[in-house]
Each structure stands twice: as C-alpha cells, then as structure tokens.
N, C-alpha and C positions, 0 to 999 in steps of 0.2 A: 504494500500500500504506500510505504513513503517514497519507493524508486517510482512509483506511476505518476503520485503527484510530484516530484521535482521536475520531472521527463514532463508534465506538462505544464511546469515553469510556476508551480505555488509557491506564493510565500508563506502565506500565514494560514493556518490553520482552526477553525473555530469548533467544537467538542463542548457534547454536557457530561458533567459529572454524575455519573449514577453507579452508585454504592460506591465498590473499587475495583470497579472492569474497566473503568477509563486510565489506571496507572500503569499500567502496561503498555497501553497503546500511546497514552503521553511521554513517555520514558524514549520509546522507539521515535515518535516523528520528533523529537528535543534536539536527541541525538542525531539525526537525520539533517540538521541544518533547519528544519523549519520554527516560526514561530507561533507557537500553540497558543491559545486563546481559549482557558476553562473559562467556563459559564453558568451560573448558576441556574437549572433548571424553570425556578420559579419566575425569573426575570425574562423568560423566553416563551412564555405561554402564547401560544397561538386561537385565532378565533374558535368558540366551542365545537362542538360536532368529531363525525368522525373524522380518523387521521391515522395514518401511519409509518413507518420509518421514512419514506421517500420523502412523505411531505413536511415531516418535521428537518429533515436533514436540507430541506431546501429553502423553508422559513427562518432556516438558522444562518445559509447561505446569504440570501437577502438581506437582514439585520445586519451580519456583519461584513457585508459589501456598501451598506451606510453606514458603517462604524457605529450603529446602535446597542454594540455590547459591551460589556465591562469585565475586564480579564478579571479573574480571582485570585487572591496572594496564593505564591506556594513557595517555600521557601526553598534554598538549596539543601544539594543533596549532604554537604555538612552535618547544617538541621534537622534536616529527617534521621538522617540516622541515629544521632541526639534524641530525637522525639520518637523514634522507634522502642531505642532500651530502657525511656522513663515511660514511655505507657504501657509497656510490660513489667516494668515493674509495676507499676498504679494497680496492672489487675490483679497480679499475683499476693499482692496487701488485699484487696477485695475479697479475691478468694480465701487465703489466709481468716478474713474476718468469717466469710460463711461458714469456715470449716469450726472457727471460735461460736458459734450462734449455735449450729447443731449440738453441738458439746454439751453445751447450756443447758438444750431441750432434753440432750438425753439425761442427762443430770437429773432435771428437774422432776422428769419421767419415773424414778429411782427414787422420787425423794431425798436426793442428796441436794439438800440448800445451800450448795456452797455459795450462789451469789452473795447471800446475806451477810457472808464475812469477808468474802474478798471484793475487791472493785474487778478483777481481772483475771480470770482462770488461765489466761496464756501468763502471769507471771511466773516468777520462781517458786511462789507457795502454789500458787494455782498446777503449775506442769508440774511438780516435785508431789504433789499427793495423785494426780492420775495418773502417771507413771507405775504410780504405786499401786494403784486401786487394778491398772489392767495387769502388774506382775500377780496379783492373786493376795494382796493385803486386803482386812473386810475390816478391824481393827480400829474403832474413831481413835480412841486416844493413841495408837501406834502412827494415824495417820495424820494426825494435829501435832507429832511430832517436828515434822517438815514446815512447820512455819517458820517463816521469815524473821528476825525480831523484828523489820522495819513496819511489820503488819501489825493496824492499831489492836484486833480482835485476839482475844489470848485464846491458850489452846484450848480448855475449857469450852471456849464459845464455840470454835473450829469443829471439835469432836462431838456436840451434838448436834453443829448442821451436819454431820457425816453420817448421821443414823437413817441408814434409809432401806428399802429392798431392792438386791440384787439382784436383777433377772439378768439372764442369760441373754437375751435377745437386745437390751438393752446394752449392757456391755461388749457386746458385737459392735453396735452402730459407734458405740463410743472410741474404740478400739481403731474404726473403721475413720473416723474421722481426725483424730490423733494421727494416724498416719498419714492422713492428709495434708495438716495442717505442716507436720514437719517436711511432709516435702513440698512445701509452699516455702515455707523459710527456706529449704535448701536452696531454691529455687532463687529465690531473692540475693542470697548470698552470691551466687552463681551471676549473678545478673549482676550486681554492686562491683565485684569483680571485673567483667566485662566494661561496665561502664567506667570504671577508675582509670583504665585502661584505655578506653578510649580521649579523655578528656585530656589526660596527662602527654598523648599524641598531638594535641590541639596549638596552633601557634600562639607562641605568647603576648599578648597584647597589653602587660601591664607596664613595662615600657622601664622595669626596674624598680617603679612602687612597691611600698610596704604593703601589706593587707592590714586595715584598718581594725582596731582595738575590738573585739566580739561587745555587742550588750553583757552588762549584769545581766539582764534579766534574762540572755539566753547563755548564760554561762550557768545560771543557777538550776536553771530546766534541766529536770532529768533526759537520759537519750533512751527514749520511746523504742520498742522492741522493733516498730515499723520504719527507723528513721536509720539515712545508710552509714555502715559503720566505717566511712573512710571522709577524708578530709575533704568533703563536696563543696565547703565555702571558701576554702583556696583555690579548687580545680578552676570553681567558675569566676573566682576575679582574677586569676592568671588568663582566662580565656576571654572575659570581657574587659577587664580593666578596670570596672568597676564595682562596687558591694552594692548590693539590690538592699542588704539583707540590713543595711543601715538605717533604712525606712521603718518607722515604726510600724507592724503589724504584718513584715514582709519577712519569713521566716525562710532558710535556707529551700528548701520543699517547696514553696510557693516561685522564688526567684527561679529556681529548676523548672519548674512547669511553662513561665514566661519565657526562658532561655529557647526552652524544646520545642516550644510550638511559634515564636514569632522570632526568634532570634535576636543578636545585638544589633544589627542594619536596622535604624528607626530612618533612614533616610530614603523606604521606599514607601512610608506614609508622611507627606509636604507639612505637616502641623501635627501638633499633639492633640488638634479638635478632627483630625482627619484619622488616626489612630483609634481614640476613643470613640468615632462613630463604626469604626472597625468593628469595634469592639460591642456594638451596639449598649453603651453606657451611656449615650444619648438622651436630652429628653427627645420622645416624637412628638414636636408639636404641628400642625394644621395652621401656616400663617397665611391670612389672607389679607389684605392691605394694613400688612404690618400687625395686627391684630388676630392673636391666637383665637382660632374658631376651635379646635378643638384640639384633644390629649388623646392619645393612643400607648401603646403597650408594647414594647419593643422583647419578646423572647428569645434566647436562645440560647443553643448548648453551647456557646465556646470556652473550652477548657480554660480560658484566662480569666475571662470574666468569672466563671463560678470560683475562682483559685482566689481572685480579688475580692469577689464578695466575701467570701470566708475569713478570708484579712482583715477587711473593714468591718467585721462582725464583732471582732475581737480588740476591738479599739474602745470598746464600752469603758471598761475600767483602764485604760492606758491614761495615766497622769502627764502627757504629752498636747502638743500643740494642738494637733489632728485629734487626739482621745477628745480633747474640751471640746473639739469642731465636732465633732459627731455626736457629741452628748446632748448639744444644744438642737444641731438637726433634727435628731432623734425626738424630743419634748416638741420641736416645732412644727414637722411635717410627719413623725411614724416612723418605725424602725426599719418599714420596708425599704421606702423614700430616700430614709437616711443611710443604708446601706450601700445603695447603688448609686449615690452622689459620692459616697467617700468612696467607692472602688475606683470611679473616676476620677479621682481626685488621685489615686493610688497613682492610677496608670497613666496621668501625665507626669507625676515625679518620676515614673519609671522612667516613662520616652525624655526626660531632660537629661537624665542621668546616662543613660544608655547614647544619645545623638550629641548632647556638647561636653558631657565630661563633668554634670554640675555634680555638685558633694552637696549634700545632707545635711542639714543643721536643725535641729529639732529647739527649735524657742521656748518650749516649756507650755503649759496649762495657764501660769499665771501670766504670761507674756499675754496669749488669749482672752484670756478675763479682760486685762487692763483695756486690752483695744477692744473688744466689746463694748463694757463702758462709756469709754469712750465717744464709737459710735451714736448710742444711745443717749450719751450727755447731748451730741450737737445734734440730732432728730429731733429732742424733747427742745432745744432751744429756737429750731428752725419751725417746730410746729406752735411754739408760742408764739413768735415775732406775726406767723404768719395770722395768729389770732390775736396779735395786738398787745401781749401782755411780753413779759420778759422774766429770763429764769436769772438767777442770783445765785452764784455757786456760797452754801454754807461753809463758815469756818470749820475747820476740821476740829472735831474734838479732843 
C-alpha cells in the first residue's frame, strides 16, 4: 500500500483511528516517507444514512483535500516506548489490587476479620499471617504472632479477628489468588527493572545541575509497596532537566504519567491555554457576542488529566500557596469545580517548567491570605466610592 501510493506521487496521508488497527499501518506509511494525518473519528462524521468503507474513505479524502482536518498528537517513538512500560506497569498494580480484593472476600467468607485490624492484608503482618494460614497454621494466637510492632492492634485483638471457619474451598480460592498476587509483584519488579534500564539509556538533559532538595513531606512518606523501588526522581530530571515533582501535589508517579504520555517537547502545543484545552481542562463555554449563552461538560479519559485531578484533590490540607487557592475555590464554586480548575492550574506550571526552564517557588498559604485581603480590602472600597460612602482602614489593635 505505501509503494502504490508514493508511485502515485502522495504526500500526505489522512486515516481514523479505530481501537489499535491503525498502529501498524501508521508505523508502515511514517516510515514510508509519507505524512500521516490521524483523525479523530468523531470530528469526521459524515451526513446520516447509510455508508460504507468506500464512502467514508472518500469523505475523509474530501475534508482533507480542504485541509478540514486536524492531525492528532502522537508522540515519538522515544515516548511511547516510555509510555509503553508505565502502562504496564499501571495494570499490573490494578491487577495486583484485584488479586488484594478477592483475598478480602475470601477472608471475609471464613470469617476471618482480619480487615478490622489491619489497614492492608498485602503488608508485612497482613502477607506474614496468610503465608501462614495457607502452610497449614489454624492457630489465632500462633498467628497474631507475626504482627508487626508498627501495627497499632495488639495481638490479642489480631487472634480473635482470626477465629473463623476453615473451609476447604475457601482456602483454595485464597491460595489461588496469593499466587496471583505475587506474580503481579514479580511482574512489577520485572518491569521496574526494565524501565530503570531504559531511562538511565536516555540523553542527558540536565546540563550538569544538581537534582533539587526532595520535600519533607515526601521524605517522610512511607515507600508504598506499589511505588518503584529504584531512583525514578533522578532518572526523570536527568532526562528532563527539570523536577515536576517540586510542585506541590505533583508526586514522582504522577510527573511519570505526564512524562509517558505527553513528553518534555511543550513546544508542539503554541501556549499553555492550547495544552490545557489538550487536555480538555477547559471551561466549555457557548460565546455568542461576547456573552456566554451557555456551559457544557467537557469529558474525558486522558490519563493526564485524571493523574492531575488526583493531585489537585490532594491539595485540600497542603499548607501551601495552591492548598489556600483551592480551599477557597473549593467553599466558593464545589469540590468538583475546584478540582478541575486547580488540575489546570497544575498543568500550566507543568508546560512552564517543562518549555522555558521556570523553577518552582511555593509563597506559602499566608502569602495567599494576605493578597486575598487585600483584594477584598480594595473591592469593598471600590464598591463604597461607587455608592458614595468611603471605607477608613481601622487602627490596628
């Protein structure tokens, strides 16, 4: 197909994306010398009625013979492969968690309440007593042994959540998912490897800079059994130049997710308001002579956006610049509102940091406050004047 069309002198090529039968054949005419032109399906709808491949392939022709279409990013093959071994990992932690949830249920099934004492049956107390339960211990207090000290629940409590009935059929399933679960972890491990391996291949872009001082508050964080066990916040400011992770609420794992799916190149979206409608973090408004007629609902899956939402969720109690800015949104327009304004907010400090090189400097809560205030002093003064009367700032006490 690509020697027919160069022999009849194409240049560009226009294609929809459906599922991932278009990667193959995009891969082939890329390499081919032409330029491919993905499309989003839905922006290519043609009039209702019947239709079939001929006629959509010739509707699509048309469109993009009046340059009526809009190619869709896709990043280089760098980034995909980046974005290949962190959504494999993404599922293998997914799975991981299903194989944690059946556990539960078999658990629960047996009457063994161990949720009640632990927060977490994949810990050390949690995997150190079913290890034990599937060698053939039936035993509470032998099996309350194996606590943790770091566990607030003494053993006491432990041994009579462990009173429970032992079926056969149960301890099958439980067995059955136990070995699931560890070869989930193997599997991750496997992958961490791989990927350490690949990033530490990456050209170096830091240009001889230090890697910037960690948070306290991510110094103090325990390391999550699902979080990778090699130095992921060097690999990626050796490879960007910059720490994402400096942004309050922008945690190694989240800066990973951004890397993998949109890369450090912020210079093939023209502005950070052209990024964020990327990102559909947009409001959608309806302007019709300058005046909003209506509000809409902008959905979608893109793995950035739900990675930023989850960030800016977590800015609730952050004693920080952004935490105060979100607390305030949050009391003024709703938590949903105020979510997806601060993700926005997220991801233009990304695109600054990522496109000129800008550094982070976090002004504090009270810094916020003050200009608040502020604000509010000269609105409350501007709304007096304009009703005739005049404000008098009191002596301070």
């Amino acid at each position: 197909m690509a020697e027919s069309l160069k022999q009849c002198r194409i240049r560009t090529v226009a294609m929809q994306s459906t599922g991932v039968y278009w990667i193959a054949v995009y891969d082939i005419l890329e390499a081919a010398g032409l330029q491919v032109y993905l499309v989003n399906a839905r922006e290519t709808k043609n009039l209702p009625g019947r239709k079939s491949d001929v006629q959509e392939s010739q509707w699509l022709m048309k469109l993009h013979i009046y340059g009526l279409l809009r190619n869709s990013f896709r990043p280089s093959q760098e980034i995909r492969t980046l974005r290949t071994y962190w959504r494999q990992r993404n599922d293998l932690v997914r799975s991981a968690g299903r194989h944690i949830q059946r556990m539960q249920k078999a658990l629960t099934q047996m009457n063994i309440q161990l949720a009640n004492v632990l927060s977490d049956v994949s810990g050390m107390t949690g995997q150190a007593i079913i290890k034990a339960i599937l060698a053939g211990e039936r035993d509470p207090h032998k099996l309350a042994v194996f606590r943790d000290s770091r566990v607030k629940a003494s053993e006491e409590q432990i041994a009579r959540s462990l009173e429970g009935n032992w079926e056969e059929d149960l301890l099958f399933v439980l067995k059955q998912e136990q070995d699931g679960y560890e070869f989930c972890q193997k599997q991750m491990a496997e992958c961490d490897r791989r990927l350490e391996q690949y990033l530490q291949q990456r050209e170096d872009r830091s240009q001889g800079a230090c890697l910037p001082e960690e948070k306290r508050k991510e110094r103090l964080k325990k390391k999550k059994g699902n979080a990778p066990q090699f130095g992921l916040r060097a690999d990626l400011f050796r490879m960007t130049g910059t720490d994402l992770t400096q942004i309050d609420g922008i945690d190694v794992m989240t800066a990973t997710t951004m890397l993998s799916e949109a890369g450090w190149d912020m210079s093939k979206w023209k502005t950070e308001d052209h990024f964020v409608s990327w990102l559909r973090l947009c409001p959608d408004n309806r302007i019709s002579g300058n005046k909003i007629i209506g509000k809409g609902r902008l959905p979608t899956n893109n793995r950035i956006s739900i990675a930023l939402k989850m960030a800016a969720s977590t800015l609730r109690l952050s004693n920080t610049y952004i935490g105060a800015q979100f607390r305030r949104l949050r009391t003024k327009l709703g938590a949903p509102v105020a979510i997806k304004a601060m993700a926005a907010k997220l991801a233009r400090l990304v695109y600054r940091m990522l496109r000129y090189g800008m550094k982070y400097v976090d002004q504090g809560a009270e810094f916020y406050e003050a200009q608040h205030r502020k604000r509010q002093i000269s609105h409350l003064k501007w709304k007096a004047a304009k009703l005739g009367f005049q404000v008098i700032d009191a002596p301070a006490a």
